[in-house]
C-alpha positions as CSV (number, residue, x, y, z in Angstrom):
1,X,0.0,0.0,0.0
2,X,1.2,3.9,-0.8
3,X,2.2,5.2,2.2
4,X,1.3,8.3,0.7
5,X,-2.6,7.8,1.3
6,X,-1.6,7.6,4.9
7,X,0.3,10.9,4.9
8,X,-2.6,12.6,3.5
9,X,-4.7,10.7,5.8
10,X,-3.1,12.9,8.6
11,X,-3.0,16.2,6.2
12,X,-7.0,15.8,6.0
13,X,-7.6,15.6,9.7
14,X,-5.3,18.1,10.7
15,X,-7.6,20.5,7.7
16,X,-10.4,19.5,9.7
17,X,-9.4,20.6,13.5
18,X,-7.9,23.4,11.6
19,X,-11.5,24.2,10.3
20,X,-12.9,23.3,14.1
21,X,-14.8,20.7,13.1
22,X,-15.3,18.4,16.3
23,X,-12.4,16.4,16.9
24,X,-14.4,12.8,17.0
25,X,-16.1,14.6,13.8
26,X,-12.9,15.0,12.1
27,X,-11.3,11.8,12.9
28,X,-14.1,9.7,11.7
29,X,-14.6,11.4,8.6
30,X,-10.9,12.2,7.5
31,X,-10.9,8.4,8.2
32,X,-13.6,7.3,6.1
33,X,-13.0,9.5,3.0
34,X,-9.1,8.2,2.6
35,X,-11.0,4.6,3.3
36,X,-13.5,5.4,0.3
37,X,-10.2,6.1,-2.1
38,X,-8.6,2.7,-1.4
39,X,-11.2,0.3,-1.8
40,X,-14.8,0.3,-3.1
41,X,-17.8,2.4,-1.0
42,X,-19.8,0.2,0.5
43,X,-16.5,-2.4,1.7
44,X,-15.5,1.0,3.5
45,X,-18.6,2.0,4.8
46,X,-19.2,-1.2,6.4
47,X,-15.8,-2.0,7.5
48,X,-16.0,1.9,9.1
49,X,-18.9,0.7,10.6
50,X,-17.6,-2.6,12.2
51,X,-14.3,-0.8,13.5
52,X,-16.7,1.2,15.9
53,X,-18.1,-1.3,17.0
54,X,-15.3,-3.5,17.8
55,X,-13.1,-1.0,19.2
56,X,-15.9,-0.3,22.2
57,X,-16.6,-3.8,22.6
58,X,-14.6,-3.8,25.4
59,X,-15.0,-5.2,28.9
60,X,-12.7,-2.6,30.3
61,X,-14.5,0.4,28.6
62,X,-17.1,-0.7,31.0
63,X,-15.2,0.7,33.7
64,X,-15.6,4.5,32.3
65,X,-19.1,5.5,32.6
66,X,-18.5,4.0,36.2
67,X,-16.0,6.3,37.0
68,X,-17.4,9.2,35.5
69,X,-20.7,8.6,36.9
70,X,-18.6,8.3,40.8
71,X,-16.8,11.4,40.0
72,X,-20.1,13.5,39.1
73,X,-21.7,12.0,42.2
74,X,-18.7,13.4,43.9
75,X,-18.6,16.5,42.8
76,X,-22.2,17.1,44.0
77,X,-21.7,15.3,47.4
78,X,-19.5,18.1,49.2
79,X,-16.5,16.4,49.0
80,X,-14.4,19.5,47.9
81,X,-14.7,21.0,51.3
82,X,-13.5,18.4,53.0
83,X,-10.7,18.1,51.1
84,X,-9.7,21.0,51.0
85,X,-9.5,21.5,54.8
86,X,-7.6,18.3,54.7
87,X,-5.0,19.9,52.7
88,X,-4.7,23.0,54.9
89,X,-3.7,20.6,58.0
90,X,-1.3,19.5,56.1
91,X,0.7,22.4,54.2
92,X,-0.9,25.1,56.3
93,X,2.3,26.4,57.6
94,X,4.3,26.7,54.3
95,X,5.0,30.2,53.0
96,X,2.2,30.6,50.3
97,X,0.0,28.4,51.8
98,X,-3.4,28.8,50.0
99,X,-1.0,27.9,47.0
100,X,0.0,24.6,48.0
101,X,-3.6,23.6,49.5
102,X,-4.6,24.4,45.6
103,X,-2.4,21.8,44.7
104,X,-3.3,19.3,47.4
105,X,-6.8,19.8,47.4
106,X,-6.1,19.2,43.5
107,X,-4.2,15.8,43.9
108,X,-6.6,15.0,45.8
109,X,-10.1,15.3,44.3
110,X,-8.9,15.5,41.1
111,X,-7.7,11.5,42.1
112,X,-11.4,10.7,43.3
113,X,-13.5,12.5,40.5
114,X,-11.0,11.6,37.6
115,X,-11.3,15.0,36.0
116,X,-9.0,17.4,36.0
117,X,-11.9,20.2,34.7
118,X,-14.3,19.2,37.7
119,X,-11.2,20.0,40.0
120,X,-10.4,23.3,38.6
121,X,-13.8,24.2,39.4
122,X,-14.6,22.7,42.3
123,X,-11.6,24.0,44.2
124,X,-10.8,26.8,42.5
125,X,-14.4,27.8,43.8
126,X,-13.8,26.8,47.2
127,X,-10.4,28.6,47.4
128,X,-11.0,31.9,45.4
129,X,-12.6,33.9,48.3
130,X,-9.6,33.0,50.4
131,X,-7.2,33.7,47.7
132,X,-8.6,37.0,47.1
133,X,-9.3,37.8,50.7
134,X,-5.6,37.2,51.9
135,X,-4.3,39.3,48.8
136,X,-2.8,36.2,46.6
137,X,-2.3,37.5,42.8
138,X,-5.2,36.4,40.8
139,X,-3.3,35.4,38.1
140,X,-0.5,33.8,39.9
141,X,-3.8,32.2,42.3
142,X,-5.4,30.6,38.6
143,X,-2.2,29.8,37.5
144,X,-1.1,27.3,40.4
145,X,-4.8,25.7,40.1
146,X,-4.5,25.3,36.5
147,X,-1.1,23.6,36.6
148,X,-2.0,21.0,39.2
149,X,-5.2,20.2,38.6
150,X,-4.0,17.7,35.8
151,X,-2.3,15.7,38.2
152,X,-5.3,13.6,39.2
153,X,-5.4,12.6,35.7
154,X,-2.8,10.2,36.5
155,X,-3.6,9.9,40.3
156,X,-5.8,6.7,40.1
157,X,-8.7,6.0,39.4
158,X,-8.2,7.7,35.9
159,X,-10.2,7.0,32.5
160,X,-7.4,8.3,30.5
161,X,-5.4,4.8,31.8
162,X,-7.9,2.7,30.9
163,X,-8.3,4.3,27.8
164,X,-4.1,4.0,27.2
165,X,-5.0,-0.3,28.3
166,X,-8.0,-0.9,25.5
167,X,-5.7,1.0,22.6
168,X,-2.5,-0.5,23.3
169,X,-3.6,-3.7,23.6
170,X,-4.6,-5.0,27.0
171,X,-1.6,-3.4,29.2
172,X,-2.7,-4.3,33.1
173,X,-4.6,-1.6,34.2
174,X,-3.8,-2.2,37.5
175,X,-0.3,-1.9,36.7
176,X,-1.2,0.8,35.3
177,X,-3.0,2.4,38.1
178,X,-0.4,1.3,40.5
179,X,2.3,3.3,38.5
180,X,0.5,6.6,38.5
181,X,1.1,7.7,42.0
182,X,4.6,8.3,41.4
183,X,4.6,10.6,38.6
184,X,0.6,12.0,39.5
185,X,2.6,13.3,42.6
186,X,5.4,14.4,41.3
187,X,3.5,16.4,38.8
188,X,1.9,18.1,42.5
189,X,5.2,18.4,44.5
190,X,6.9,20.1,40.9
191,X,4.1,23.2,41.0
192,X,4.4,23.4,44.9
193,X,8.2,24.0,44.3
194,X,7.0,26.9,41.9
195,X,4.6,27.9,44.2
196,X,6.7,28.0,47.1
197,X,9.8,30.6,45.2
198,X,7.3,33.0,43.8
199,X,5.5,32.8,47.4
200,X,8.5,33.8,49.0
201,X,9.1,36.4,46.4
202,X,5.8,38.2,46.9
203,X,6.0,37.8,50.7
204,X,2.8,34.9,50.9
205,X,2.2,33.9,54.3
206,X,1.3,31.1,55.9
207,X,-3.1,30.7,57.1
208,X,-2.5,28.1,60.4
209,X,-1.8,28.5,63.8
210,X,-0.8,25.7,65.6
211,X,-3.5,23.4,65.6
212,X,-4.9,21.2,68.1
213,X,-4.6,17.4,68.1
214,X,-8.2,17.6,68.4
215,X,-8.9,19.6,65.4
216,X,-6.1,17.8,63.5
217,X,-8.1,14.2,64.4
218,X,-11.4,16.0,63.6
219,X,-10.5,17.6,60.3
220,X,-8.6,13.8,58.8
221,X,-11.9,11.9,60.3
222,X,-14.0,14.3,58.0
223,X,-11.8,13.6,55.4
224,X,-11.2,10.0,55.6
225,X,-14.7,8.7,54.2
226,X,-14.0,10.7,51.0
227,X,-10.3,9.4,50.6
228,X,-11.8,5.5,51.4
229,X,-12.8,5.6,48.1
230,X,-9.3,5.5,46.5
231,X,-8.1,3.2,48.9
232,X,-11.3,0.6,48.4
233,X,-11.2,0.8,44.5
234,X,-7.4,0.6,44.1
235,X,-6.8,-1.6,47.1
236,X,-9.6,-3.6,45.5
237,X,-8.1,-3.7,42.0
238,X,-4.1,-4.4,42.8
239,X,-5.3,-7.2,45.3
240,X,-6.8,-8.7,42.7
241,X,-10.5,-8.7,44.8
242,X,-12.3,-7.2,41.5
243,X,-11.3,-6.0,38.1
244,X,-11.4,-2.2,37.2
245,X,-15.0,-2.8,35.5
246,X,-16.2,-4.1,39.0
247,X,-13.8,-1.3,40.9
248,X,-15.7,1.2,39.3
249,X,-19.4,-0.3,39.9
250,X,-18.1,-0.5,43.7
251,X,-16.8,3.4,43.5
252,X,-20.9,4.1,42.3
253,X,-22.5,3.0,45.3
254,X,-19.6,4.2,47.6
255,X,-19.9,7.8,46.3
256,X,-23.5,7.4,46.3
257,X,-24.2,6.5,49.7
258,X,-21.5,8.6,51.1
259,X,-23.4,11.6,49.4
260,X,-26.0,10.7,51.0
261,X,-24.8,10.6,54.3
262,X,-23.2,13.9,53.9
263,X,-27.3,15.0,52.8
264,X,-25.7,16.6,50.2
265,X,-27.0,15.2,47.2
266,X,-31.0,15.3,46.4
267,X,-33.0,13.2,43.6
268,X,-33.1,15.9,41.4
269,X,-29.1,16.0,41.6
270,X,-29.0,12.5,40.6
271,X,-31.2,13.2,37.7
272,X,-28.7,15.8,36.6
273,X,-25.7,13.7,37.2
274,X,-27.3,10.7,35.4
275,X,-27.3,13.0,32.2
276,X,-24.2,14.5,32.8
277,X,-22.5,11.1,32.8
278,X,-24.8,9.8,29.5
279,X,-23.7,12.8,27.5
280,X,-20.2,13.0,28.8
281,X,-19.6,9.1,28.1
282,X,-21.3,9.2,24.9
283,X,-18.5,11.5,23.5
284,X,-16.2,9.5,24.5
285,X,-17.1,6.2,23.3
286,X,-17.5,8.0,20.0
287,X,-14.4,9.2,20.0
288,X,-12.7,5.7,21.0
289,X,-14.9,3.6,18.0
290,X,-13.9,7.1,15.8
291,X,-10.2,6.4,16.5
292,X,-10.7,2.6,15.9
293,X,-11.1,3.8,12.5
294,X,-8.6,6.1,12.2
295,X,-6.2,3.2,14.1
296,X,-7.0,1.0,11.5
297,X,-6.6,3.2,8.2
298,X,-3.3,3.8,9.5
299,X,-2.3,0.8,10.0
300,X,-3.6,-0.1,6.5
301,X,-2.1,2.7,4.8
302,X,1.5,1.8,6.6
303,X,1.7,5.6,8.4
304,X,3.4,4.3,11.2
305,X,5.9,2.2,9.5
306,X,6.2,6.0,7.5
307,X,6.3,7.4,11.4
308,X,8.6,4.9,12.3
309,X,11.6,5.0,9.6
310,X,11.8,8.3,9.4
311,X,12.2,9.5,13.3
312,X,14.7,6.0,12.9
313,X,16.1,7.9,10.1
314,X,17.3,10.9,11.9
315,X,18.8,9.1,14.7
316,X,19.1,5.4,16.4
317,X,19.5,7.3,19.9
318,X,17.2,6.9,22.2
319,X,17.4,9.8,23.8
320,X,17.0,11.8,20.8
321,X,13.9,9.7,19.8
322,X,12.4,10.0,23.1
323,X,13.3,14.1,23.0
324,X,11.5,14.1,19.9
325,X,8.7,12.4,20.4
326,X,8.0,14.6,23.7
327,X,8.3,18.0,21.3
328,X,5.3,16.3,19.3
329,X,3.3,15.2,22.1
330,X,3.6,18.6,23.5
331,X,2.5,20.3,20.4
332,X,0.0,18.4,19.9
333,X,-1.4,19.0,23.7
334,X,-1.7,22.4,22.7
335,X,-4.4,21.8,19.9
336,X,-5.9,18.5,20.7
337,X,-7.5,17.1,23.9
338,X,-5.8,14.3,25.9
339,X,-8.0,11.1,25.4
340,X,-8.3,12.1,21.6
341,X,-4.4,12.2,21.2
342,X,-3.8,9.0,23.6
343,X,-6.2,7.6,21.0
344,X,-4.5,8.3,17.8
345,X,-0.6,8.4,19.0
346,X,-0.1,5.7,21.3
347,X,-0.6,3.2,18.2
348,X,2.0,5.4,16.2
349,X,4.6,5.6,19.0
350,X,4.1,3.2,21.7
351,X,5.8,0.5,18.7
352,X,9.0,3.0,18.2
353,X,9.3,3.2,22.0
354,X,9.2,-0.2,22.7
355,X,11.5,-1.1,20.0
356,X,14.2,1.1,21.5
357,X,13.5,-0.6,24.9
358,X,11.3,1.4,26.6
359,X,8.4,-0.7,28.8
360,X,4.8,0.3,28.2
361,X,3.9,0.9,31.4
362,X,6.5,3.4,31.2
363,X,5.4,5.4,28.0
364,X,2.0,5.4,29.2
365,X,3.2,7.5,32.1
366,X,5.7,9.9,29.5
367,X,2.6,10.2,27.0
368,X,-0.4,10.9,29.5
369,X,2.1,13.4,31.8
370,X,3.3,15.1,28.2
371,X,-0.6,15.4,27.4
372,X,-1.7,16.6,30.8
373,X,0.7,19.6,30.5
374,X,-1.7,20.6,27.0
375,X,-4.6,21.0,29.4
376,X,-3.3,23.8,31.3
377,X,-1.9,25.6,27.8
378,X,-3.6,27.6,25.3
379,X,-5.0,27.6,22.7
380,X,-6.9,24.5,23.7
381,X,-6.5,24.0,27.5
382,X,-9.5,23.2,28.7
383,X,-8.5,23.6,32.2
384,X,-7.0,26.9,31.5
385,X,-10.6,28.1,30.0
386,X,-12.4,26.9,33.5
387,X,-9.8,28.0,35.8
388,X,-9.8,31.7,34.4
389,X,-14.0,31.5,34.2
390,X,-14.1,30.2,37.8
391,X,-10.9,33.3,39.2
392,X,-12.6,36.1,36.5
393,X,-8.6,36.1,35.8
394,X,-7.2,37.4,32.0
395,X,-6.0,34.5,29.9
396,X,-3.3,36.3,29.0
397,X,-1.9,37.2,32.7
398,X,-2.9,33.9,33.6
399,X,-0.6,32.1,30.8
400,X,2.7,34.4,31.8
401,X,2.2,33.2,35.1
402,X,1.8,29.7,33.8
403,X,5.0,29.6,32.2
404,X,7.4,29.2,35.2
405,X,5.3,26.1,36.4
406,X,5.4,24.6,32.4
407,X,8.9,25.0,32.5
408,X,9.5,23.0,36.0
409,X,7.2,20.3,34.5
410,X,9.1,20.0,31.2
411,X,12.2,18.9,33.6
412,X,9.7,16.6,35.4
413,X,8.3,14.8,31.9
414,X,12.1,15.0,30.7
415,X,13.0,13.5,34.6
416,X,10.0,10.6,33.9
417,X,11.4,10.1,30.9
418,X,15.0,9.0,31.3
419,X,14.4,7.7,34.6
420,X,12.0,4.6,34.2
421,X,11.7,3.2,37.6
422,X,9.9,6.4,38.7
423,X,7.1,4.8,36.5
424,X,8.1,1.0,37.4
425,X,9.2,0.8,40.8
426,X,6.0,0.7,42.0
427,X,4.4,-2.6,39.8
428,X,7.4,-4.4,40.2
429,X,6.7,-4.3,44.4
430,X,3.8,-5.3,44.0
431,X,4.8,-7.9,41.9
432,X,2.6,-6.4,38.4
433,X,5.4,-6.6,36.2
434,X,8.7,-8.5,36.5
């Protein structure tokens, strides 16, 4: 087959996000109309039509709606609060401190909603008044929740590692969940580092007085219920007591009831969520039987063997491959969302990566920490977009004081990159991966 169809595969999808035609849109169609010039109509049509179908007819992708659905329970079930005063026991004392209980609060709901959006606003919300009221810089304020609020993208439970499992062929997910912690929390401690300079800079103080043991104990008891639900789910997955699909169903009825002991949650909530969760996993089941396509005509058309040779052709280093395939991702986090790009890359360079050594589980955590830094940039960060709406902060103060904390989290990608057992350590303890 001429790789040449492939090449203008890519050249008519691009001219399609250009044009900003939906994303799922474009790859589906860009897909299909390269598919209609290689082999007769109706063969493409149907074979379109029975890649979407396969590539959700997966157990795993059962786990997603699950999650989403425990997350948008969450977020409803005043779990931010709680959180968030959680996080001020513990960094309360630092210089900047509102700062680093952004980033906490973050890691932390952000890992029990598995959104990094519905952490943005959720804690950005909660924070703002304090923020403002103790003088922080509004920009500099937006731009430490923006940063951090990815990290519970990779903080477990996270869709976007399930998704990484289904398209590169059945890698464990709870080897994969597992290996998250390490870089999810490095991605935190890298913007508290940030945080903490420019706090000292601008003279941020501290918010805690010495607390009592008795409010310490009463603040982590009011936190504990809504941290049980990582530590069930996960505990649950890596002991091998359920799969994710099962994890997930459990996370369901543990948010639920949990909301409904805090009597934070009515029936016309759970209406609301219900939706939420249809229309939200809708899209991306779409997108996942869109990129099945697009997966497939690639293959077909031999565009990552084209991929392949020539980044081979520049150099047999990996370290220059590697480099260059992190100046790609990160380009391509700019203008594309993170499930959509894990969708249609990992096929092209999870094959290059491994060839030069590199374990899966590993590039999953260099691709989805690469992509998480696109949500907090322009002009496509959708974090940066909901951060600035929740603060009232300009977009453009907010991104100049963004690019200090992009610039520590290059050195942590670059660090997670050349530096595999901060991604394996972990599953080999627990005995995941030899």
């Amino acid at each position: 087959m001429d790789i040449s169809v492939g090449f203008w595969l890519l050249c008519l999808f691009l001219v399609m996000i250009a044009f900003s035609i939906p994303i799922a849109i474009a790859i589906a169609m860009s897909s299909l109309v390269i598919m209609c010039t290689i082999m007769p109509l109706d063969v493409a049509f149907m074979t379109a039509g029975q890649k979407i179908i396969t590539g959700i007819d997966s157990f795993s992708l059962l786990a997603i709606p699950f999650f989403i659905l425990a997350g948008n329970i969450m977020n409803r079930g005043g779990i931010a609060t709680r959180l968030v005063e959680f996080a001020k026991l513990l960094v309360g004392r630092m210089p900047g401190a509102l700062a680093h209980v952004n980033v906490i609060a973050n890691m932390l709901f952000g890992s029990v909603s598995g959104s990094a959006v519905a952490a943005a606003a959720a804690v950005g919300k909660t924070l703002e008044p304090e923020l403002e009221k103790e003088g922080y810089d509004r920009a500099f304020s937006t731009a430490v929740n923006v940063a951090s609020c990815p990290a519970g993208l990779l903080i477990p439970p996270s869709n976007s590692l399930i998704v990484f499992s289904v398209v590169s062929g059945g890698t464990s997910i709870a080897a994969l969940f597992i290996a998250g912690y390490v870089p999810g929390i490095l991605m935190g401690l890298s913007c508290m580092v940030v945080a903490y300079f420019i706090a000292k800079k601008k003279g941020y103080h501290s918010i805690a007085a010495r607390v009592t043991a008795k409010q310490a104990l009463v603040t982590t008891w009011r936190a504990i219920p809504s941290l049980g639900l990582v530590v069930v789910v996960i505990g649950g997955i890596i002991g091998g007591v359920f799969t994710a699909t099962e994890g997930a169903c459990i996370a369901v009825l543990y948010a639920f009831f949990l909301s409904l002991a805090y009597r934070s949650l009515s029936w016309q909530d759970m209406r609301t969520v219900s939706i939420e969760t249809a229309e939200i996993t809708g899209i991306m089941l779409f997108l996942i039987g869109a990129s099945t396509i697009m997966s497939w005509a690639m293959a077909f058309t031999g565009l990552p063997t084209l991929i392949s040779e020539w980044m081979l052709s520049i150099s047999d280093n990996p370290v220059i491959i590697f480099i260059l395939m992190n100046l790609i991702l990160l380009v391509v986090g700019m203008f594309m969302d993170l499930t959509p790009a894990v969708l249609i890359f990992t096929p092209i360079f999870m094959p290059i990566a491994t060839q030069l050594g590199m374990h899966p589980i590993h590039f999953a955590m260099m691709i989805i920490f690469n992509l998480c830094i696109g949500i907090a940039t322009p002009p496509v960060g959708t974090a940066l977009f909901v951060g600035c709406s929740v603060s009232g902060a300009k977009i453009e103060q907010v991104i100049r004081a963004l690019l200090p904390f992009c610039a520590v989290l290059m050195l942590t990608l670059l660090a997670i990159t050349f530096i595999p057992d901060i991604s394996l350590a972990l599953p080999r303890a627990f005995g995941l991966i030899e």
